[in-house]
C-alpha positions in Angstrom: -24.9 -30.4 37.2 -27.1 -28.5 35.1 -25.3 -25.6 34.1 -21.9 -27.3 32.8 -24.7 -29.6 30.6 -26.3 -26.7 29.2 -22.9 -25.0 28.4 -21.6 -28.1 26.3 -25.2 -27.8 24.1 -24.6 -24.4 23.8 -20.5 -25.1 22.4 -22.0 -27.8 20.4 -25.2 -25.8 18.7 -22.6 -22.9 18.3 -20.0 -25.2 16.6 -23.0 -26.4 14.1 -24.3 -23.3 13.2 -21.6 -22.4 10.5 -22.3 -26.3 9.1 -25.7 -25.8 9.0 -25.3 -22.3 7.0 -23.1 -23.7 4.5 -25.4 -26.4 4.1 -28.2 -24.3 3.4 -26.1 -22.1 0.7 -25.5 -25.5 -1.1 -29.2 -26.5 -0.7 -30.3 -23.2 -2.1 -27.8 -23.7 -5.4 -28.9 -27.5 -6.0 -32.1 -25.8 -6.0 -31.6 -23.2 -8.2 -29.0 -25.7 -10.4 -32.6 -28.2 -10.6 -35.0 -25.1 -11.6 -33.0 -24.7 -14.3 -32.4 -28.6 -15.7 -36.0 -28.3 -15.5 -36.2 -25.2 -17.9 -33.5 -26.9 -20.2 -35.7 -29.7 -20.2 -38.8 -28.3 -21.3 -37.0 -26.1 -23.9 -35.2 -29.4 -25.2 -38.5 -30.8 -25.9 -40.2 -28.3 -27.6 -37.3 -27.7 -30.2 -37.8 -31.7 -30.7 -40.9 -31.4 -31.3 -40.8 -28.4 -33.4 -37.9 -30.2 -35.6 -40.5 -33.5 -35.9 -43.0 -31.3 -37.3 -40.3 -29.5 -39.9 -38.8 -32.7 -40.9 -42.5 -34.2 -41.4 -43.9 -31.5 -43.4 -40.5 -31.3 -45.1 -41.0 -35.0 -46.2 -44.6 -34.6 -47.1 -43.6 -31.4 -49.3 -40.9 -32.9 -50.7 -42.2 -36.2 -51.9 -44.0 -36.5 -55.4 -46.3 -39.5 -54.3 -47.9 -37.4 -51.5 -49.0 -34.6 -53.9 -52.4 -35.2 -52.0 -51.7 -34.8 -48.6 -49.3 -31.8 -49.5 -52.3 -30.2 -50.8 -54.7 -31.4 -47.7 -51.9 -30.7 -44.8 -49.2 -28.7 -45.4 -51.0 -25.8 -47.6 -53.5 -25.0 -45.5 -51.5 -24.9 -42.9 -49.4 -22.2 -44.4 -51.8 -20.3 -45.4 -53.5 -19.9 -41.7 -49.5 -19.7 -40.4 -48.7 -17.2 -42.5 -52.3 -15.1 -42.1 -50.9 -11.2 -40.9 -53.3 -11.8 -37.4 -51.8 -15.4 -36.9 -48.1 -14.4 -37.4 -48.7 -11.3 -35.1 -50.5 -13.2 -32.2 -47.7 -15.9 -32.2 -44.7 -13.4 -32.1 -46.7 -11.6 -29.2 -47.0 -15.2 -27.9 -44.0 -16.4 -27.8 -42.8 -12.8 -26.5 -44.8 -13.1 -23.2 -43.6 -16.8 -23.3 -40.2 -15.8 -23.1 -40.2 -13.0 -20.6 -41.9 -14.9 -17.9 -39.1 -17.3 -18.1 -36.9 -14.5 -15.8 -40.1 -13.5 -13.7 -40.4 -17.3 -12.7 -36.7 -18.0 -12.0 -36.8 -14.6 -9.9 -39.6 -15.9 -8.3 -38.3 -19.3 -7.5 -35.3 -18.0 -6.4 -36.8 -16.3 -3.2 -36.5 -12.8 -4.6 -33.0 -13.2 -4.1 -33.4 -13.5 -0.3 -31.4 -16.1 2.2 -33.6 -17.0 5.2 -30.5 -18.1 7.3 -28.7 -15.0 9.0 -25.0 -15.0 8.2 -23.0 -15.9 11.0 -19.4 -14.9 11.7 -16.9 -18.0 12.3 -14.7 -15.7 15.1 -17.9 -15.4 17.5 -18.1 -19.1 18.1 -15.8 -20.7 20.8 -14.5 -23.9 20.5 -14.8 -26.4 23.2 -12.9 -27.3 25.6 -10.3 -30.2 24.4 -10.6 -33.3 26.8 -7.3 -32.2 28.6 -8.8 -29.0 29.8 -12.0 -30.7 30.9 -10.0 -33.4 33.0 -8.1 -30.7 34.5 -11.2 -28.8 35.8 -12.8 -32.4 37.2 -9.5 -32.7 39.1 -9.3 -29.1 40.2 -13.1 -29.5 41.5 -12.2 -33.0 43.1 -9.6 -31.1 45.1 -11.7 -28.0 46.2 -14.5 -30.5 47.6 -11.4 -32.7 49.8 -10.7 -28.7 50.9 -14.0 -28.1 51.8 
């Protein structure tokens, strides 16, 4: 009674195996699809906050009353922005910034490697329909009136 048990598992486990793969594949793009909401997300933010800041500095320059804080904020601020050694370490910044961004989605990614082996839908066989398994209980009840 063992063996015709084990052989079912085995149709069963051989009929998921192509689910399970395609499930994986879509796992692995909802994963990739996420890493990069999450990159959007960031980026999103930091051009917010870089328009605040413009729009702030823009209403400080731009307003007569707030000759004083012009002078105390915004000027000295352009003056260390706009320092040859400042500029130079920024654009070297935000150069390394932006070509980690490919290193860490390559990295996330698994090097581009899938960990599930592909699996060919013609080597699996499908299981026997009900018919065919009544017809061997019958055939077997005969053999053992035979015997």
């Amino acid at each position: 009674m063992g063996i015709p048990y084990s052989r079912q598992i085995n149709a069963a486990f051989d009929q998921v195996t192509p689910l399970v793969r395609r499930g994986f594949q879509i796992l692995e793009t909802t994963k990739n699809i996420a890493i990069l909401l999450a990159w959007v997300q960031v980026l999103t933010i930091l051009l917010l906050a870089l328009n605040f800041g413009a729009l702030m500095a823009l209403l400080v320059a731009m307003n007569p009353d707030l000759e004083k804080e012009r002078q105390n904020f915004i000027t000295p601020t352009l003056r260390i922005l706009m320092h040859p050694g400042v500029f130079s370490a920024l654009v070297i910044m935000a150069g390394i910034s932006i070509s980690a961004i490919p290193v860490g989605l390559y990295i996330a990614t698994d090097r581009g490697k899938s960990k599930i082996e592909e699996v060919d839908d013609e080597e699996i066989e499908p299981v026997p329909e009900e018919s065919e398994k009544e017809g061997k209980k019958e055939s077997k009840k005969e053999n053992k009136k035979e015997k």
